[in-house]
One Martini backbone bead per residue (centre of mass of N, CA, C, O) as a GRO file, in nm:
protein
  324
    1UNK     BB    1  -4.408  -0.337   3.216
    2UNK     BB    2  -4.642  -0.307   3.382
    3UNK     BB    3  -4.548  -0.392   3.574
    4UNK     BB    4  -4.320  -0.111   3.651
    5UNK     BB    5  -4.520   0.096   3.629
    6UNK     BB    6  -4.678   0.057   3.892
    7UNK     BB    7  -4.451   0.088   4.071
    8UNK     BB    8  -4.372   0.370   3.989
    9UNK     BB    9  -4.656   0.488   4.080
   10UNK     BB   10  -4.625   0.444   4.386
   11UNK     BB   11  -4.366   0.607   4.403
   12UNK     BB   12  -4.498   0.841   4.344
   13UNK     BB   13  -4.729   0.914   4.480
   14UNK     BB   14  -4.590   0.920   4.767
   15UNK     BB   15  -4.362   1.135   4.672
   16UNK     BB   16  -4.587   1.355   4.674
   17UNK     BB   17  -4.694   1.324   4.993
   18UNK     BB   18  -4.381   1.381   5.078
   19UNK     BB   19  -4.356   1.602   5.290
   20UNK     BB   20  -4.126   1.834   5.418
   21UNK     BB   21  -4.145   1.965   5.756
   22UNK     BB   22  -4.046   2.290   5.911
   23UNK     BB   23  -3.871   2.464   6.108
   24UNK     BB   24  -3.696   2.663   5.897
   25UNK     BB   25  -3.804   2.660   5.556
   26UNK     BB   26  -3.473   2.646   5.456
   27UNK     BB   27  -3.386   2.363   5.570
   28UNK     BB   28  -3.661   2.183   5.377
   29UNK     BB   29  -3.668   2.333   5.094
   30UNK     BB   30  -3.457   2.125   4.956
   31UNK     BB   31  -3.553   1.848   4.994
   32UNK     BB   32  -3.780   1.862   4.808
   33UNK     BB   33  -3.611   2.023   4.559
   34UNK     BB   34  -3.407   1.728   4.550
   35UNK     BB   35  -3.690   1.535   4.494
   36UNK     BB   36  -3.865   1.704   4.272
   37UNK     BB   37  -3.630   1.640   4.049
   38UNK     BB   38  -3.619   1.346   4.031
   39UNK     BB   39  -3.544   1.067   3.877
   40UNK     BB   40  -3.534   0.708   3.843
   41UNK     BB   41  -3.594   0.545   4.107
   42UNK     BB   42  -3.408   0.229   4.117
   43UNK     BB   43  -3.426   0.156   4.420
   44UNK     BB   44  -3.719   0.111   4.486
   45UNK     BB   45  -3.776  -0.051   4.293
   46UNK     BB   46  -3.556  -0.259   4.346
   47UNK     BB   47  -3.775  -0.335   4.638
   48UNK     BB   48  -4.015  -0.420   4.502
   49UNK     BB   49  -3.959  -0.618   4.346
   50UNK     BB   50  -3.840  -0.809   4.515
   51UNK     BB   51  -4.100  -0.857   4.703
   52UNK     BB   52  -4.274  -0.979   4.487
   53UNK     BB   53  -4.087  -1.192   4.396
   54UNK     BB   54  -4.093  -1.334   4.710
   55UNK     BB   55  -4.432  -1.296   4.797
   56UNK     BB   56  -4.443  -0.998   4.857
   57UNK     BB   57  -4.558  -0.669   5.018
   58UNK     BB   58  -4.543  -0.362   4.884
   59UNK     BB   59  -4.656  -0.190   5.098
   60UNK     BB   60  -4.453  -0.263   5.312
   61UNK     BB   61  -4.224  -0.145   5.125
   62UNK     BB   62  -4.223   0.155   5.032
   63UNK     BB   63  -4.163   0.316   5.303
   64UNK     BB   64  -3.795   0.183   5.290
   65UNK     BB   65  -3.787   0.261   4.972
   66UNK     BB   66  -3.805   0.572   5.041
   67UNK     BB   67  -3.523   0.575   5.206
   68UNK     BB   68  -3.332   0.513   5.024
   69UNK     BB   69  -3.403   0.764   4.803
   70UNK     BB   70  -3.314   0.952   5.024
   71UNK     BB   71  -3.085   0.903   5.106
   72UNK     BB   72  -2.918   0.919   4.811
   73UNK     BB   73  -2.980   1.218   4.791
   74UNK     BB   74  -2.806   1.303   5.020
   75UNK     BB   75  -2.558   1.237   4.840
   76UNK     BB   76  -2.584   1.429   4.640
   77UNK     BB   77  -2.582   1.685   4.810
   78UNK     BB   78  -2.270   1.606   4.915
   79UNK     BB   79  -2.140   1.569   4.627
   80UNK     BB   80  -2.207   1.857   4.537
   81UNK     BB   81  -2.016   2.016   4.685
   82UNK     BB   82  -1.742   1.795   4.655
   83UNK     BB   83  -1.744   1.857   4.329
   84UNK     BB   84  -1.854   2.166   4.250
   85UNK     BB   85  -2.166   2.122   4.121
   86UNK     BB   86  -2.376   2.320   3.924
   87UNK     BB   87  -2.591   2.022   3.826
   88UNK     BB   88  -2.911   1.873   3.891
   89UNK     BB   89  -3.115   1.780   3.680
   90UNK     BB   90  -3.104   2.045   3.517
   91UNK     BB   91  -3.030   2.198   3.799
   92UNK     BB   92  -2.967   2.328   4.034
   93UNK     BB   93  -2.768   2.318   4.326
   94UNK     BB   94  -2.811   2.345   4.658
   95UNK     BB   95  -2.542   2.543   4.673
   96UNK     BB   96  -2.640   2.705   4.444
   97UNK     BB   97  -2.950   2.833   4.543
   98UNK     BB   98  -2.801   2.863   4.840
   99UNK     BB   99  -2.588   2.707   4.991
  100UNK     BB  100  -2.330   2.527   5.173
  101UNK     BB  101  -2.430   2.508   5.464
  102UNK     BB  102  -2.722   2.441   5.423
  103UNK     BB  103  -2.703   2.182   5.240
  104UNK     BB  104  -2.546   2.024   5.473
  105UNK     BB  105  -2.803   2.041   5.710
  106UNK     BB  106  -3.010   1.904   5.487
  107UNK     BB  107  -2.857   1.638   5.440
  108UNK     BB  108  -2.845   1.576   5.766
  109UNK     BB  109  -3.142   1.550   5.755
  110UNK     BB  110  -3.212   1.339   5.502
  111UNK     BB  111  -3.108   1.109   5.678
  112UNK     BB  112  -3.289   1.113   5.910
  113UNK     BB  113  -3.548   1.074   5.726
  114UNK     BB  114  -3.439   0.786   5.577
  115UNK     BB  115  -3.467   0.642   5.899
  116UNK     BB  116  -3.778   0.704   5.960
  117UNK     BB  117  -3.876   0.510   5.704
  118UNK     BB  118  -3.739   0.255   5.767
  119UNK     BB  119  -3.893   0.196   6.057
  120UNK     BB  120  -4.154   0.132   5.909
  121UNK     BB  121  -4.099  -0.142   5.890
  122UNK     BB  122  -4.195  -0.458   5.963
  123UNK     BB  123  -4.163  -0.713   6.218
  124UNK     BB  124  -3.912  -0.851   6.206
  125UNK     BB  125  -3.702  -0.746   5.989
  126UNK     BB  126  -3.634  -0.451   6.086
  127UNK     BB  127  -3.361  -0.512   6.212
  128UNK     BB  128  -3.199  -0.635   5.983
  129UNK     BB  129  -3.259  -0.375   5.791
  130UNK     BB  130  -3.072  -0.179   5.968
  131UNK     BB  131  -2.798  -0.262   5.973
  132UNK     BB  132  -2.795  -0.299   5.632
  133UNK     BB  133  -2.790   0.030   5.629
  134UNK     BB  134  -2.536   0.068   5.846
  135UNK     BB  135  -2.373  -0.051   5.673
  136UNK     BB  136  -2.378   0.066   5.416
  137UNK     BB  137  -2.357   0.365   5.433
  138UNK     BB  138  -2.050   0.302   5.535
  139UNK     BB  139  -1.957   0.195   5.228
  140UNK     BB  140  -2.034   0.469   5.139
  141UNK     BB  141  -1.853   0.662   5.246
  142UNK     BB  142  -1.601   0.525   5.166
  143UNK     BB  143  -1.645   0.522   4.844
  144UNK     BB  144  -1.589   0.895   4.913
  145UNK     BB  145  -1.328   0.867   4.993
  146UNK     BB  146  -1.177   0.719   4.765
  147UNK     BB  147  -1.253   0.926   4.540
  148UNK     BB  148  -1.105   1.155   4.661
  149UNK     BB  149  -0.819   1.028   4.715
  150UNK     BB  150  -0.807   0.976   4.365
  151UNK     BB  151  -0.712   1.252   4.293
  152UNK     BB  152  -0.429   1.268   4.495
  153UNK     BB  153  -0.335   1.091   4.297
  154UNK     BB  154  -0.118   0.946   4.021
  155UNK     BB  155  -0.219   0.663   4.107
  156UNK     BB  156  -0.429   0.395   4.002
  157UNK     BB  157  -0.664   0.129   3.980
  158UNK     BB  158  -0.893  -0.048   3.859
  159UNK     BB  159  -0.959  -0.233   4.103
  160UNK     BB  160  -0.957   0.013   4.312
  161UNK     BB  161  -1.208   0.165   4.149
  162UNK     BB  162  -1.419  -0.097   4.168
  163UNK     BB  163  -1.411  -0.084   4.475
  164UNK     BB  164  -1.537   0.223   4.487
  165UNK     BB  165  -1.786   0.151   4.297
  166UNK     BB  166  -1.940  -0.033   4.474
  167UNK     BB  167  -1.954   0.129   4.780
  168UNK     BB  168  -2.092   0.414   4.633
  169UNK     BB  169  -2.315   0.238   4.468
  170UNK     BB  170  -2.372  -0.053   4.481
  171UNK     BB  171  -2.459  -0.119   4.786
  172UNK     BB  172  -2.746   0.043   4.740
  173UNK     BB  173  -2.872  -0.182   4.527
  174UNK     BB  174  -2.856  -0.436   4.743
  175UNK     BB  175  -2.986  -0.366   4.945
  176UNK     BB  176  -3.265  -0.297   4.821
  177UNK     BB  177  -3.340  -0.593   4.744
  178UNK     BB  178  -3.305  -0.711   5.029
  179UNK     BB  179  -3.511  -0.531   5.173
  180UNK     BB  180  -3.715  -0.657   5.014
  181UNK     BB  181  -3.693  -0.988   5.074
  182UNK     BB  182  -3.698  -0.920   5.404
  183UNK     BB  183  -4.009  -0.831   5.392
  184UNK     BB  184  -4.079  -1.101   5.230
  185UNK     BB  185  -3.963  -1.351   5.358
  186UNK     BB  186  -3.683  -1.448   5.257
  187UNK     BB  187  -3.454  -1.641   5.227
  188UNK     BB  188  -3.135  -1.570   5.291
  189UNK     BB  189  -2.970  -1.658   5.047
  190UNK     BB  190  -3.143  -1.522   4.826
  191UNK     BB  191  -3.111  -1.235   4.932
  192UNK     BB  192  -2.782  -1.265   4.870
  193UNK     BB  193  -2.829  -1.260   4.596
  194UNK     BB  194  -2.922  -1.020   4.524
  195UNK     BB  195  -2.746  -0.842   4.665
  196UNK     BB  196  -2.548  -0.930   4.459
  197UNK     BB  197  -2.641  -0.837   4.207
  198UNK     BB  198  -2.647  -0.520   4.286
  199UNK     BB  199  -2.318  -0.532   4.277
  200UNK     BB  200  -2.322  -0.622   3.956
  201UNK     BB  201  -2.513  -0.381   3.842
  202UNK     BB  202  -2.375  -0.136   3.966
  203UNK     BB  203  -2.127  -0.157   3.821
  204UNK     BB  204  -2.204  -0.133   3.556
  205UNK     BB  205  -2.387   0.117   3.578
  206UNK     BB  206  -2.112   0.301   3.683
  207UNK     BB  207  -2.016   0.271   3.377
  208UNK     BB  208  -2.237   0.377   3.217
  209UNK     BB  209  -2.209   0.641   3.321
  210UNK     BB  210  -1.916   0.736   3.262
  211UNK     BB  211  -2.039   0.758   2.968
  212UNK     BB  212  -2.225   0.957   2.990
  213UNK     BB  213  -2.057   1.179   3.080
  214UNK     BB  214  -1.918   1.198   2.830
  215UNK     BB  215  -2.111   1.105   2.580
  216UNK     BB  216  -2.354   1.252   2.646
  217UNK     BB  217  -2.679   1.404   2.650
  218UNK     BB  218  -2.734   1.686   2.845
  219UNK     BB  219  -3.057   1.680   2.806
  220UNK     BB  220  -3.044   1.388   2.952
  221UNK     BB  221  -2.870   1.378   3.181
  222UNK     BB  222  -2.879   1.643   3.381
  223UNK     BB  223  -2.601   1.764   3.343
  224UNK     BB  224  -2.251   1.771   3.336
  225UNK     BB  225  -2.050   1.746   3.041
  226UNK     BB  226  -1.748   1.614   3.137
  227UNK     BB  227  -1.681   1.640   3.463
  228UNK     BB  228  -1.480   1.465   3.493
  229UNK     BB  229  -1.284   1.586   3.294
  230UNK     BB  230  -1.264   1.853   3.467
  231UNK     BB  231  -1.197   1.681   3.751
  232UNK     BB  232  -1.003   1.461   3.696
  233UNK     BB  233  -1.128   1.162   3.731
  234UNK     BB  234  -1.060   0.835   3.803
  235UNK     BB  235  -1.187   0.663   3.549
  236UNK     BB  236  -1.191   0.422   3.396
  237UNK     BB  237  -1.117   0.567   3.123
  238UNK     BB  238  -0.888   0.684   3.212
  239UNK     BB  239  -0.730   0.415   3.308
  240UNK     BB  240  -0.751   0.306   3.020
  241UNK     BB  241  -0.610   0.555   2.844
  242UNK     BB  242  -0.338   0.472   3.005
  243UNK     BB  243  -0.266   0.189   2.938
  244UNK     BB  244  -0.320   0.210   2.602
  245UNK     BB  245  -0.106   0.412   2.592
  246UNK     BB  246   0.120   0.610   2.410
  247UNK     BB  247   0.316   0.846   2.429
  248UNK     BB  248   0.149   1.056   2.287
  249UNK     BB  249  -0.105   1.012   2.449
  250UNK     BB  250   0.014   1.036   2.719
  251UNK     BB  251   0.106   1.336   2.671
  252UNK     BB  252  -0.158   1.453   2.628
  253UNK     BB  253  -0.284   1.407   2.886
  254UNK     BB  254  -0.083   1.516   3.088
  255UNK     BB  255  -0.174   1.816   2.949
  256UNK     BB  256  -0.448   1.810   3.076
  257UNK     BB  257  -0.404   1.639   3.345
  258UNK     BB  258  -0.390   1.903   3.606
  259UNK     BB  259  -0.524   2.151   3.403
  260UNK     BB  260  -0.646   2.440   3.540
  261UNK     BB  261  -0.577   2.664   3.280
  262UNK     BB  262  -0.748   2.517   3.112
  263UNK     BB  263  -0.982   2.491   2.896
  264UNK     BB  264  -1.295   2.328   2.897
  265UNK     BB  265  -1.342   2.279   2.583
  266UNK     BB  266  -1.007   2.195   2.499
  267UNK     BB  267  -1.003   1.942   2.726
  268UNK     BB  268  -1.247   1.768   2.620
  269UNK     BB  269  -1.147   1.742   2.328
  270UNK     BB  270  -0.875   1.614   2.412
  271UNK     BB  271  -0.972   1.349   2.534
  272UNK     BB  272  -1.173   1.219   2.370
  273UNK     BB  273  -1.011   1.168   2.145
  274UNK     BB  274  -0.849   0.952   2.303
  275UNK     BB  275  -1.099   0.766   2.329
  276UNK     BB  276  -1.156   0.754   2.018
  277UNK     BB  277  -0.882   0.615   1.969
  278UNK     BB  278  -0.896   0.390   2.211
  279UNK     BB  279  -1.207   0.265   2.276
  280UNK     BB  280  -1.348   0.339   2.539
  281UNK     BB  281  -1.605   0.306   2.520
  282UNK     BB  282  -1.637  -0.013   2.439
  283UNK     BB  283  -1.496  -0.096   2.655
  284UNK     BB  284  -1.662  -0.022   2.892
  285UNK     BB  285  -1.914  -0.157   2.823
  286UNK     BB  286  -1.799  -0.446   2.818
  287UNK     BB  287  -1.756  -0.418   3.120
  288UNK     BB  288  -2.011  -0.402   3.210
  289UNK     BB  289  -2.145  -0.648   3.119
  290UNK     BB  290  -2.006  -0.858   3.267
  291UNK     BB  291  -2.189  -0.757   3.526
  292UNK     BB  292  -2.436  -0.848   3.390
  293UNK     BB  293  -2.389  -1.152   3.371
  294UNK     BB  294  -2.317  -1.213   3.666
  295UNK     BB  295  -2.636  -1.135   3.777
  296UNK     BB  296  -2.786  -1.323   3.632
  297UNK     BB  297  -2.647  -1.567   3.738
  298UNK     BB  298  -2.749  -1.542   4.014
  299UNK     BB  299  -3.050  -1.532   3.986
  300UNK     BB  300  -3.068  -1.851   3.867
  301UNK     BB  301  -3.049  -1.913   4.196
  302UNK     BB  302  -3.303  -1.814   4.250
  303UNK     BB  303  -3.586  -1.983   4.469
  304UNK     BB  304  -3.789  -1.916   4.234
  305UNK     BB  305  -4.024  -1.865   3.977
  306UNK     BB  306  -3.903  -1.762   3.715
  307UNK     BB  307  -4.120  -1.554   3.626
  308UNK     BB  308  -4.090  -1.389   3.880
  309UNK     BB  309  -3.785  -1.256   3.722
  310UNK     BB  310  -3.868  -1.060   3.503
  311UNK     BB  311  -3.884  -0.806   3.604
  312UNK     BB  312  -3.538  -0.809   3.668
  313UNK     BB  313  -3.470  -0.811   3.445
  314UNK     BB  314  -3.571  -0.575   3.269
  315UNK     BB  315  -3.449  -0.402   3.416
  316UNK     BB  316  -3.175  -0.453   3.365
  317UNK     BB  317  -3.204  -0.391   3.067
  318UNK     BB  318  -3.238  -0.097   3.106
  319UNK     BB  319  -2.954  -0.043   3.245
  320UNK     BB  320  -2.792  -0.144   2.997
  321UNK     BB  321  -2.978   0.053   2.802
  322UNK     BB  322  -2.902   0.375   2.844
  323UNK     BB  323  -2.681   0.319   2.626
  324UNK     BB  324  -2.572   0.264   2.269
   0.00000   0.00000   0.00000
């Protein structure tokens, strides 16, 4: 816990000196206010990791792991346009607290700035960590593109909801762990191992979050509680319990799922009824852990000394436990 600390501490002192600056004040004073706001720093996180992991100087990793938390933060800023979520990190979302033209071109400056971050990377290195950004980006794209077009569905797989968590999310925790890798110049292999992992480890995440927005405790998740249920979309919750419902439940979920007339408060509380009759919650966790273990077994294959994979073990039990 003390290395994970050290890590956290150099992240933040880091993103406390990087202001974005530039005329008119009103562009750039987005990006500060939600950098500003906090959050996990997860990806970061696992950037440093991942290079001390592998023999790396974690201080050349630094800033192109702070690209991409910029980056990530850009994605948050268009996704909550797209999403008109009223809340981010317990605070106003910057479409909410400027407007939408703002937010939108403020987004798209701050995807430049995780760019000219990325470019910090020294080496040889730096040619293949752009690439893997520049692919990255593109699946992440992708995976907000089919979140979107899965509200106008009628039916979803649940296979084809975990291949679009996947891409929105997980692709960019597998991202930092390689780019951590690539900076610390580790074997290909490693990198790709590494890369797995946080492909099954984003993925339990992004399961363990859609359990947070039911059932978390707003002011701890820092956001709207029950918005998925709220937009209607289908997150694993919803797609297992159409398929494990009765016709009463199904027949209840369906007057409920598309109904924009409903009260916010009495929909919210009737759909959670059939997650909590159909053990939704518990089936949820239990396929998170599936990829948590599935990760686990990635790293044991990572050839470096088991000991110095401590730390990521840990902080992935951290994220494994973000909910109880």
């Amino acid at each position: 816990m003390e290395e994970l600390s050290r890590y956290q501490q150099l992240i933040d002192t880091r993103l406390e000196r990087t202001q974005f600056e530039g005329e008119p004040d009103s562009l750039y004073a987005p990006l500060n206010y939600l950098m500003g706001l906090g959050g996990k720093r997860l990806r970061p996180m696992l950037a440093l990791i991942a290079c001390d992991m592998m023999h790396g100087d974690i201080n050349k990793a630094l800033l192109p792991a702070l690209g991409i938390e910029v980056f990530h933060n850009y994605t948050l800023m268009h996704d909550d346009i797209m999403d008109e979520a009223p809340l981010r990190r317990g605070e106003a979302t910057v479409h909410v607290k400027w407007n939408t033209p703002t937010a939108i071109l403020a987004g798209d400056l701050m995807f430049v700035k995780a760019y000219e971050l990325l470019m910090r990377c020294e080496g040889l290195a730096r040619i293949k960590i752009l690439e893997l950004f520049n692919k990255t980006a593109t699946k992440v794209c992708e995976g907000q593109q089919f979140d979107m077009e899965f509200e106008r569905m009628d039916e979803v797989k649940v296979e084809d909801y975990l291949r679009m968590i996947e891409l929105k999310t997980a692709v960019l925790l597998g991202c930092s762990l390689k780019v951590g890798a690539l900076i610390a110049e580790a074997d290909e292999n490693d990198a790709d191992l590494l890369y797995d992992f946080g492909i099954y480890t984003g993925i339990g995440f992004q399961l363990m979050d859609d359990i947070l927005d039911v059932f978390g405790d707003a002011a701890k998740v820092g956001k709207q509680v029950a918005g998925d249920i709220l937009s209607d979309k289908k997150t694993y919750l919803l797609l297992e319990a159409f398929r494990l419902a009765d016709d009463r439940q199904r027949s209840e979920l369906e007057k409920w799922i598309g109904n924009e007339k409903a009260n916010p408060a009495d929909k919210i509380a009737a759909v959670k009824a059939i997650y909590k009759e159909l053990g939704i919650e518990e089936i949820a966790k239990n396929k998170a852990n599936e990829y948590f273990i599935k990760a686990d077994r990635l790293l044991e294959a990572v050839k470096v000394e088991e000991v110095r994979k401590n730390n990521l073990r840990e902080y992935a039990v951290f994220l494994k436990n973000r909910i109880s």
